[in-house]
Each structure stands twice: as C-alpha cells, then as structure tokens.
C-alpha positions in Angstrom: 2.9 -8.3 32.5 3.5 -4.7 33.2 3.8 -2.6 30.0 6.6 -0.2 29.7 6.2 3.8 30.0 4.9 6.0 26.9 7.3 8.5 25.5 7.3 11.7 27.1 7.6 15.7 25.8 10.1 16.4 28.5 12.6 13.1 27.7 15.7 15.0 26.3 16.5 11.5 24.6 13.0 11.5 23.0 11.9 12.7 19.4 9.2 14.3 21.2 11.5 16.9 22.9 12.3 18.8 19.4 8.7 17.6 18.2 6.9 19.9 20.9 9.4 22.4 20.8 10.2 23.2 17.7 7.8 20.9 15.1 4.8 22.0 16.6 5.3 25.8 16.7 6.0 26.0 13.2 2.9 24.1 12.1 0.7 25.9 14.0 2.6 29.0 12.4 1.6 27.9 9.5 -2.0 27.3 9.8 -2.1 30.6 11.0 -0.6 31.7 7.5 -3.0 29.7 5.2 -6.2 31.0 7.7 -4.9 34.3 6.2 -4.9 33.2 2.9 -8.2 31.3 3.0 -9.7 34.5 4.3 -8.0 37.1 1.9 -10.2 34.9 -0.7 -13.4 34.7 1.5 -13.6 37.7 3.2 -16.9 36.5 4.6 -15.2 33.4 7.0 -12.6 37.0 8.0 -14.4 36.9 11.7 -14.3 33.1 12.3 -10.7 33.1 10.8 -9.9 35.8 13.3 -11.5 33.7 16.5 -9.4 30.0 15.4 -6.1 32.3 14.7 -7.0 33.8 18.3 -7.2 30.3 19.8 -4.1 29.1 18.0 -1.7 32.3 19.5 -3.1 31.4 22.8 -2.0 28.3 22.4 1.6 29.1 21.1 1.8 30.9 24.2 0.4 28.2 26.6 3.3 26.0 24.7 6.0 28.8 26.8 4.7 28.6 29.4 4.3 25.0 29.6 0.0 25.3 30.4 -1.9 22.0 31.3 -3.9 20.3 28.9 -7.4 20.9 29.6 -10.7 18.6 29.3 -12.9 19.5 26.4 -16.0 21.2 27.7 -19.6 19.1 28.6 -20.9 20.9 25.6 -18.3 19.5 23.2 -18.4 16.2 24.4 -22.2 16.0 24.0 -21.8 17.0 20.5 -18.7 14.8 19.8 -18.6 12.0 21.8 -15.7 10.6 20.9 -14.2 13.3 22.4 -14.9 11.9 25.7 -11.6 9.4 26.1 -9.6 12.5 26.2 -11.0 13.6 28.9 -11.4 10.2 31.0 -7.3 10.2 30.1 -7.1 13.7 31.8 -9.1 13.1 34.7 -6.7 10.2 35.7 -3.7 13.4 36.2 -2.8 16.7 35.0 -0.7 16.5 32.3 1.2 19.9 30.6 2.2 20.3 27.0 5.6 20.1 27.6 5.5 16.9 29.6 3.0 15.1 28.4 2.7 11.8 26.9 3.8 12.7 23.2 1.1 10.6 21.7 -1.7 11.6 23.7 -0.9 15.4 23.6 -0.3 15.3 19.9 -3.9 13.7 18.8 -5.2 15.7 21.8 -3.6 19.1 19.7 -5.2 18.1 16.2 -8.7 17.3 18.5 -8.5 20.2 20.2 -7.7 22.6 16.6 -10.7 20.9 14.9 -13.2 21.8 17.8 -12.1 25.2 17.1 -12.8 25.0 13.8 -16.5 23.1 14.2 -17.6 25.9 16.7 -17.6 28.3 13.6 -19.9 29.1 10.6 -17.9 30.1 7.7 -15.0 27.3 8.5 -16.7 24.4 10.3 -15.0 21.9 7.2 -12.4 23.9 6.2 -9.1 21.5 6.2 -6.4 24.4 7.5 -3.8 22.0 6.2 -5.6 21.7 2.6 -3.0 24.1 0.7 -0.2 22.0 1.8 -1.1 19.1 1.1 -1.9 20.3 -2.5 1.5 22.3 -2.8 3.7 18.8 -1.7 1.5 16.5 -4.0 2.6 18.9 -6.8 6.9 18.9 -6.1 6.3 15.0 -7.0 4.7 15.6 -10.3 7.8 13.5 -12.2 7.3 11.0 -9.7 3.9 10.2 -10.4 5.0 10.4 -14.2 7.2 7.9 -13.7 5.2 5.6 -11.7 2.7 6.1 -14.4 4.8 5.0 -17.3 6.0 2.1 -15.7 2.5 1.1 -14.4 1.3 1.1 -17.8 3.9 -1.1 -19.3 3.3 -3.9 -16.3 -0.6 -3.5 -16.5 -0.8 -4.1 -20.4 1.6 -7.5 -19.7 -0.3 -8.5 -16.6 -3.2 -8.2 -19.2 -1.9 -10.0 -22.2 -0.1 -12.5 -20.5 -0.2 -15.6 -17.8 1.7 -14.8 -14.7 3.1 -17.5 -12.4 3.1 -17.0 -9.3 7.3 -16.1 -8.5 6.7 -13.4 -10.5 3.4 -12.1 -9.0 5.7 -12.7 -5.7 8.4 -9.8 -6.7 5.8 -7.8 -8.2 4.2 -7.6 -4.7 7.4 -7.2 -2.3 8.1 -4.4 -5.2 4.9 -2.5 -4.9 5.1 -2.7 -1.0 8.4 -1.5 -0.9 6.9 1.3 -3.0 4.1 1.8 -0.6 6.5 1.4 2.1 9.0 4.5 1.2 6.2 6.4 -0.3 8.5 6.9 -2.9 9.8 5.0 -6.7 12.7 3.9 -4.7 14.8 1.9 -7.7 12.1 1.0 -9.6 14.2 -1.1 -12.0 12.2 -3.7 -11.8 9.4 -1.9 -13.6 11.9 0.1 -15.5 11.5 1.3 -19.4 10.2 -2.1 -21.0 11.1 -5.1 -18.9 9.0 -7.9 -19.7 7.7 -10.1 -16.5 10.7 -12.8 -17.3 13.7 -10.0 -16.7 11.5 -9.4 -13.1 13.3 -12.7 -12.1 16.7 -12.0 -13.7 19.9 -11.4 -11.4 20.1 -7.9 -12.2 16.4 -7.8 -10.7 17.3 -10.0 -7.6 20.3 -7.2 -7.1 17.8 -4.3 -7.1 15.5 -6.2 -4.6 19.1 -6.6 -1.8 19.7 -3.2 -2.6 16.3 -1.7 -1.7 16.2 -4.0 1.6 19.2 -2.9 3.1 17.0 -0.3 5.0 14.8 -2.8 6.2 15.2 -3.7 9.5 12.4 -6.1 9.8 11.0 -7.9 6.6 8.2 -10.3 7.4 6.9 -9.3 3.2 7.2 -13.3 2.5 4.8 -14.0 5.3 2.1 -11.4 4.3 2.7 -12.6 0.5 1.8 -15.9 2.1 -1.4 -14.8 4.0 -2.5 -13.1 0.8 -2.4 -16.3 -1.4 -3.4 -18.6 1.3 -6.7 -17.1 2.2 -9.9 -16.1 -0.1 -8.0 -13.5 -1.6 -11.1 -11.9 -1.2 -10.4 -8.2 0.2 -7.0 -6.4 1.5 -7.7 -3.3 3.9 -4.9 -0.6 3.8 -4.9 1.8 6.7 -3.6 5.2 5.0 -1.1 7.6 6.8 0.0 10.6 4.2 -2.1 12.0 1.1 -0.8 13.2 -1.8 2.6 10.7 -3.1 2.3 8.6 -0.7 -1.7 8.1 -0.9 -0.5 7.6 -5.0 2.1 4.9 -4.0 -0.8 2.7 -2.3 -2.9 3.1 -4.7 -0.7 1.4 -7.4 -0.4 -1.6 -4.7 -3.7 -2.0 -4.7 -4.0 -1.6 -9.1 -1.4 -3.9 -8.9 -3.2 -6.6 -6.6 -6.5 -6.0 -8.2 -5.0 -6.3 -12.0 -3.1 -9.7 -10.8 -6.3 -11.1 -9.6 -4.7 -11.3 -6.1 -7.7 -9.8 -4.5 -11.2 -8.4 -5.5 -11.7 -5.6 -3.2 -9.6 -2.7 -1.6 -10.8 -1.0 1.1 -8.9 2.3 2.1 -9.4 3.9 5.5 -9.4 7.3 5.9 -9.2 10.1 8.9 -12.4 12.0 9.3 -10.5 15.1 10.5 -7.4 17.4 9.4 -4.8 15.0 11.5 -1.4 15.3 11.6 -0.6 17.4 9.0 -0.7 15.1 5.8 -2.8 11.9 6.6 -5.5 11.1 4.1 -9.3 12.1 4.3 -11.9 11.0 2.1 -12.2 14.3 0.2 -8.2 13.8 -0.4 -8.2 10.9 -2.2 -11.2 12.3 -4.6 -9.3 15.4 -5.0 -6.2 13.1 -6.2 -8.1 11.3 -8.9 -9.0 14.4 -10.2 -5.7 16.3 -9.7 -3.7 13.7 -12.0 -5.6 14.1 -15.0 -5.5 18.4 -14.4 -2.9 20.0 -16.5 -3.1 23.0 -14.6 -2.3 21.3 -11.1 0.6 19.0 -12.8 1.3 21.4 -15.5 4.8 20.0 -16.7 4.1 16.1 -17.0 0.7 16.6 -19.5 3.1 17.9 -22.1 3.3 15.4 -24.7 0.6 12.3 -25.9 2.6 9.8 -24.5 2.6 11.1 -20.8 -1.0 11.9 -21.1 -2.0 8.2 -21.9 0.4 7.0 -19.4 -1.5 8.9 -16.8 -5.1 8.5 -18.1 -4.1 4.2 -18.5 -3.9 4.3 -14.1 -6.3 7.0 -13.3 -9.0 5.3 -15.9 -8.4 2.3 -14.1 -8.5 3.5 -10.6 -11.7 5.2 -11.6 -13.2 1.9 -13.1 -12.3 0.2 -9.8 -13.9 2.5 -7.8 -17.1 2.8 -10.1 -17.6 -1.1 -9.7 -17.0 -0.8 -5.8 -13.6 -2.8 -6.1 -11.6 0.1 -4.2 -13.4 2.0 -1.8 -13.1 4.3 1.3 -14.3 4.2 4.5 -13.8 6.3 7.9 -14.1 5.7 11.3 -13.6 8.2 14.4 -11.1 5.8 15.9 -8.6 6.2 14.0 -8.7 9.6 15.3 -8.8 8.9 18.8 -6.1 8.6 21.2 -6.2 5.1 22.2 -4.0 2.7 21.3 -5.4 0.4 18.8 -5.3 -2.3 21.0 -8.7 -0.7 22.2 -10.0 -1.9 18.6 -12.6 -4.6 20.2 -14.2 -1.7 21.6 -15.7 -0.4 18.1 -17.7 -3.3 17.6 -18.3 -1.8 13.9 -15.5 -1.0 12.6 -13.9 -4.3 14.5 -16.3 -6.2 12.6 -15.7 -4.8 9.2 -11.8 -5.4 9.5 -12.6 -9.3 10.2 -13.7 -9.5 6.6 -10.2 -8.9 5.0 -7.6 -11.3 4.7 -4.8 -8.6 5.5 -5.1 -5.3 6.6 -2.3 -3.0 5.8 -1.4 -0.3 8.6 0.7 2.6 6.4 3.5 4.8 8.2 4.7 6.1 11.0 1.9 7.0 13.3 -0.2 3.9 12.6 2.6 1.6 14.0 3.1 4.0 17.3 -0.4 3.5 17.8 0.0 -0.2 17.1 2.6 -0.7 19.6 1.1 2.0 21.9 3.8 4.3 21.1 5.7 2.6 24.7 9.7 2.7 25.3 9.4 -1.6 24.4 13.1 -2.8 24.2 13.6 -3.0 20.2 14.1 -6.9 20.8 10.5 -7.1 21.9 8.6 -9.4 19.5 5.9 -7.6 17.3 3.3 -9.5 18.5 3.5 -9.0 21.5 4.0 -5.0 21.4 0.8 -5.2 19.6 -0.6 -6.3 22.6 -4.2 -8.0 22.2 -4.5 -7.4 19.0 -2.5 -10.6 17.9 -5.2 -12.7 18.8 -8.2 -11.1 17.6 -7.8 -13.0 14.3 -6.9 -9.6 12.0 -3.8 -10.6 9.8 -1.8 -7.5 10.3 1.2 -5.9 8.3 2.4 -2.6 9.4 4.8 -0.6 6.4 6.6 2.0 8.3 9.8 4.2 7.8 11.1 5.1 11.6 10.1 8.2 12.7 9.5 7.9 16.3 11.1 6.2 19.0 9.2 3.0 19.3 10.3 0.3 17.1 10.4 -3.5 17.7 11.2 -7.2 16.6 14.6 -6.0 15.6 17.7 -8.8 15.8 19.9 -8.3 19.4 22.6 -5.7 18.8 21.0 -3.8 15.6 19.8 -0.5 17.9 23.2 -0.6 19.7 25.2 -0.8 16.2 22.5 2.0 15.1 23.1 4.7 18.1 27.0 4.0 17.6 26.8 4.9 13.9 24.4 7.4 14.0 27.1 9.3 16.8 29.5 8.8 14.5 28.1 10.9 11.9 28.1 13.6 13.9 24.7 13.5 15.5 24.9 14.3 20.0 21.8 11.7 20.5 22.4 8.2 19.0 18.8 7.1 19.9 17.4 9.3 17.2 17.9 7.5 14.2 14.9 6.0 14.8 13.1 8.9 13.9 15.7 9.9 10.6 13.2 8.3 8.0 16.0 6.3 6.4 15.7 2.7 8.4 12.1 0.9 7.9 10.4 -2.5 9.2 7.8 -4.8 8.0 6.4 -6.3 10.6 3.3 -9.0 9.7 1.1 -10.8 12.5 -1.0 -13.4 11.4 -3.4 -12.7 14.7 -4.0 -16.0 15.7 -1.6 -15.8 18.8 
C-alpha cells in the first residue's frame, strides 16, 4: 500500500507553518539568551559561547531566506554515526527549512544545534535548554504538593490493605490519565482521604466520564488487560517532557510497582537536548533531588506535614531505584529521525523492548513518530498507521494530548464535527485543533497483527 505524504513547513493548513515560522525563531532566541547567561557565570566557556550563538544567528537568518538543509560533514558523521541517516535522507533531494518535511527538519534542527555544541571545549555537555526546564518544573510546585499528599494517602492503603482487582483497575485508568495530561487533572479520586471503597462509588465513576470527555480514543481497558494478563513482569515508559510531566509518570509507575502490578520500570530517556523539554538521564536525577530542595520548591517545604508528604514518594522512588526496580536507559534512536517503524533495525534496543509486557510511548512527538508523522485519514486504524510495528510482538500504548496534525483510529465524522467547532470559536483554520492540546487519544496495540 502506498503511504500517504508527511507534513510539510510550507502547508498553510499544517501546524508546521507557524511552528517554523514563528515557534522556532523564538526558541532559538532563547537559547541564545541562556548561552549569555551560562557564560556571564563562566566566563571561561565566553569564546565557545560566542562560536554556537554565531552558528545559531546564521541560522535565524538562513530561516529568512529559506536556505537548504545541509548534510552534516564526513567528519561529524565519523564521530557520530548516527548522524548518517540524515544525510542518506538528504541525498535522496534538497530540501529547505521552510518546505521541508516538519519532522525531519525539526530532529534535523536539535541534531544539527548539538553538533555545534560537541565541537566545543567549555560547552560540549552543556544542555542550552537546562534553565528552562528548571524554571517550568518550579511554576508546578503545588502541583507536585498535591500529587504528593494524595500519593501518600493511596500508598499507605495500598500498603495496609488487600486490593481487588476493580479497584487496582480505576487506580490505573486514573494514574494514566494523569500521565496522559501531564497534569492532576480532577484528581478526586485520590482526593483528601478517600478510602479504596469510595474509588468505586458514583461520585468516582462521574469524575472518570468527566475526565474522558477529551479522549478521543480510549483503548486504557485493553492495556489494563495486557498488564494483568502477561508476567506482569516489566512495563517500559518512553518519556516525552521533564519536569511535571516526567513527575506524573513517575507516580504511574509508584503506583504499578506499590500494587504489585509489575516488578520493574524501565524509563527511556533522550541522550541529547531534544525538543525543548524531553527527558535526559541527568533530568530525571536532578528531579529526585530537586523535590526534596527547599530552596528549588521553596513554598511547598513549609510545614511538617508537606515535608513528609513529599519525602513518603521521593523515599520511595529512591528505594525503587536503589533495588534496580525503576531504572533509565538511553538509546540514540530515539533521537534519530526515522520513524519508529525502523525499530528492527537497532537489534539492541529492539531486543530490550521485547522483555516488557507493555511499553508506554508518552506525548506528542513519540506518537508522530509512531505513525510516521503522515497526513493518514483520522479514520485510519492505529495499527496500521504504526505500520510494521504491530507485528513485531511489542504491546504498545501511546498517551498523547494532540499537538500535531497526525492523529488516527478516531470514529467517522469526529475530525469533521472537530474543524466545524473549532471555526466556530473563532479560529480561520479548523484543522488545527489537533494541535490545541485539549483533545487526547489512547491508542493500545497488542503487536501481534
């Protein structure tokens, strides 16, 4: 079957036309800023911050003028080979920034800033988006609080007391839905001190309608299922953001681990600064440490009770992680520009996700390069956007708000009914609600297609 066409920088319909235009300008605006900063504290990386902000203003103005993307250099691919499918994707034609496949050009633009930043001394691991990171993780410090409180009061009953399994059921659709929004959504389910039983009560099943409205796809009972079917043995969760997001994952995986669900987490990370906010090893250390440091979350250490709410989850995260139970792991694929159909390919890391029984994909950019980021019509069944890879026997769930234009497996008539409302609240393209953040899917494949 022939596959439909990638989205492109120069569709006016596409997110990618205000993406390139306006999104990336102002993040690479940015990283010029914090370069500055970095350097105003070490005034000895001043020369190699001068050379990357150098290479980042040419590159604004290559952006105007609408410059072709250009193959990275023998040299760079002999010392980064994985560098080398970007250029076998630019030998096939010339491609320019502003008409460019959006996927491809965006990894190629977070490739091409890290080479930059590897040629140098002083800043060869310096993370340019570091600082802001750092600066969103702290706006959600009552967020965290909350999630801590309530965490708590579920761990010390999943502790005390025998749960059956409808209840362990809710507990997981709420802790994915968490996971899902990166957010507490309407945690009322875990709320004040609601024993297990209320979890099952009217008011709760009303909370769980209310946060699905947004849903667009749920396939959660099917991934529950895979999860207490199998060996319950391992879940993988593929991370998208740092920082409250990162935090919301990792109470889904206390929360499987505490219930017995599951004896190991594995969470893969990005090797490299990569769009913006995904996760890298040294973020999700920095995390443990940042929630128990009252001078990063200065205004939710304040009284006993907060700081015991907070030590209860980051004590236990730390225990888990001691024992080995929840680790991380990183792989230059995830990286790459391929689709990750091309999984097969890495024979190691291909090999390492057959021993979980579910591996989780998290956000946005995971599920574009799931579905290879093509114009599929939204009716198009999941497993078949994923292409290959529901049938290499990887049990597959992909969390994601919309915030590109690919989506699939919805019902016939939901993207029309979606353009038409979206219109009508004022907005000149209709397509674009996919990319608003407020719709979601879950989408599961069991891989054995």
């Amino acid at each position: 079957m022939s596959l439909p066409p990638p989205a492109y920088n120069n569709d006016p319909i596409s997110f990618a036309y205000p993406t390139v235009r306006k999104r990336w300008p102002t993040i690479l605006e940015g990283a010029i800023a914090d370069i500055a900063a970095h350097v105003a504290q070490t005034p000895a990386a001043k020369e190699c911050g001068d050379h990357v902000t150098g290479k980042i203003r040419a590159l604004l103005e290559d952006f105007k003028k609408d410059a072709a993307l250009t193959p990275f250099s023998e040299s760079e691919v002999d010392k980064f080979a994985y560098l080398k499918v970007y250029n076998d994707q630019l030998s096939q034609k010339q491609m320019t920034w502003l008409s460019a496949p959006w996927l491809f050009s965006e990894c190629y633009l977070y490739q091409l800033m890290e080479v930059w930043f590897k040629e140098t001394r002083e800043l060869k691991t310096f993370d340019v988006f570091e600082s802001l990171k750092n600066q969103t993780f702290k706006q959600s410090s009552f967020g965290v609080l909350e999630l801590c409180k309530r965490y708590q009061t579920l761990g010390q009953q999943l502790a005390a007391e025998s749960v059956d399994k409808e209840t362990l059921k809710l507990l997981f659709v709420e802790f994915a839905d968490i996971s899902l929004w990166g957010n507490a959504t309407d945690l009322s389910l875990l709320a004040g001190n609601v024993t297990l039983e209320d979890i099952k009560s009217v008011q709760g099943a009303e909370v769980r309608k209310k946060n699905e409205e947004k849903i667009l796809v749920n396939d959660i009972e099917q991934a529950w299922l895979q999860v207490v079917s199998s060996s319950s043995s391992r879940i993988d969760f593929v991370l998208d953001n740092s920082g409250f997001e990162l935090f919301a994952d990792l109470c889904m995986a206390l929360f499987v681990l505490d219930a017995g669900l599951v004896k190991n987490v594995v969470l893969h990370c990005k090797e490299i600064p990569w769009f913006v906010s995904d996760t890298m090893p040294k973020d999700f250390d920095a995390l443990l440490e940042q929630l128990q440091d009252p001078s990063f979350f200065s205004d939710i250490h304040e009284t006993e009770a907060d700081k015991q709410s907070i030590d209860y989850l980051v004590s236990k995260l730390k225990s888990y992680v001691s024992s080995g139970q929840i680790s991380t792991q990183h792989h230059p694929f995830w990286t790459s520009c391929q689709e990750f159909w091309a999984l097969p390919q890495q024979a190691d890391l291909y090999t390492e996700l057959k021993k979980s029984d579910l591996v989780i994909f998290k956000g946005d950019l995971n599920y574009r390069k799931l579905t290879g980021d093509l114009d599929w019509d939204t009716t198009t069944p999941f497993s078949v956007a994923i292409q290959q890879l529901a049938s290499l026997k990887l049990p597959i769930l992909a969390l994601r708000t919309c915030k590109a234009d690919v989506v699939v497996g919805l019902p016939a008539g939901v993207n029309e009914k979606l353009i038409e409302t979206y219109k009508e609240m004022g907005n000149e393209i209709g397509e674009h609600w996919k990319a608003l953040g407020k719709w979601a899917v879950v989408s599961f494949c069991s891989g054995q297609q």
